[in-house]
C-alpha positions in Angstrom: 59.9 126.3 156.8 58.8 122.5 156.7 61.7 120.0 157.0 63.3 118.8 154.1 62.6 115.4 152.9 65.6 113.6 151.8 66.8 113.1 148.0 66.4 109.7 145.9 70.0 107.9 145.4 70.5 107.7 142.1 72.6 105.0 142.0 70.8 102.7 144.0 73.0 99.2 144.5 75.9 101.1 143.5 79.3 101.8 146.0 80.4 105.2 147.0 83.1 104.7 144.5 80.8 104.8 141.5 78.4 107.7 142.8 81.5 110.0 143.3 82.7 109.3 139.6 79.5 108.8 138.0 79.5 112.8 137.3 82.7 113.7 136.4 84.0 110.6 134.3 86.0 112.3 131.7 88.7 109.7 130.2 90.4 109.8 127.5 88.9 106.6 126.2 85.9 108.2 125.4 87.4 109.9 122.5 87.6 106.3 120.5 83.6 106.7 120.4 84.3 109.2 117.7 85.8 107.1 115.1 82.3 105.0 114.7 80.6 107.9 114.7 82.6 109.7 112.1 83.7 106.8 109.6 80.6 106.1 108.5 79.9 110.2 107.7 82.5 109.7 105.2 81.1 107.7 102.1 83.2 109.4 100.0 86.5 107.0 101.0 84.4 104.2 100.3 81.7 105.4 97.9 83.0 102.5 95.0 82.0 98.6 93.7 85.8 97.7 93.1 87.5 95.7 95.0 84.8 92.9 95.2 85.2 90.4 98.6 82.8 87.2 97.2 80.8 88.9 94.9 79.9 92.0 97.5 80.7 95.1 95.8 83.1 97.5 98.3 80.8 99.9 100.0 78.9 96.8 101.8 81.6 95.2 102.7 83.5 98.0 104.3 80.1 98.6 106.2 80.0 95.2 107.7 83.6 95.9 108.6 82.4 99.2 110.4 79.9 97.4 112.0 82.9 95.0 113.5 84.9 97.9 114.2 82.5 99.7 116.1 81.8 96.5 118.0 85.3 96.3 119.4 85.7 100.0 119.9 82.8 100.3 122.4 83.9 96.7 124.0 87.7 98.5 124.5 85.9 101.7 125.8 83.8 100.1 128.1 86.8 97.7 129.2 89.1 100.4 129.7 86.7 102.9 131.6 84.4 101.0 133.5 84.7 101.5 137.4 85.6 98.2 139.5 84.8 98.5 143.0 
């Protein structure tokens, strides 16, 4: 049987700390993700051109708004579950 040759690390540059989590990093935080996912699925809620905000009908504006929201969700996610050595 030849010798083994040793693995890649896969985390090159990385501590031991973030290897051991890297596969099992299962917070609760992640669950957040799923409201910019889901929100915009639902046109429904927003599928209208009243209320006007400075001439843009509703459904672009509450868009834009999504865009914002999902900008601070993945910031707070990332914050929240990122791994400080």
């Amino acid at each position: 049987m030849p010798p083994r040759t040793p693995r890649p690390d896969p985390f090159p540059g990385y501590g031991a700390r973030t290897r051991r989590r890297a596969g099992r990093d299962r917070s609760r935080w992640h669950w957040l993700l799923a409201v910019p996912v889901v929100f915009p699925l639902l046109t429904p809620l927003y599928d209208r051109a009243e209320p006007q905000l400075w001439g843009i009908p509703f459904f672009y504006w509450v868009q834009l708004v999504g865009i914002v929201l999902t900008m601070v969700t993945t910031a707070l996610v990332y914050q929240l579950t990122r791994v400080r050595d």
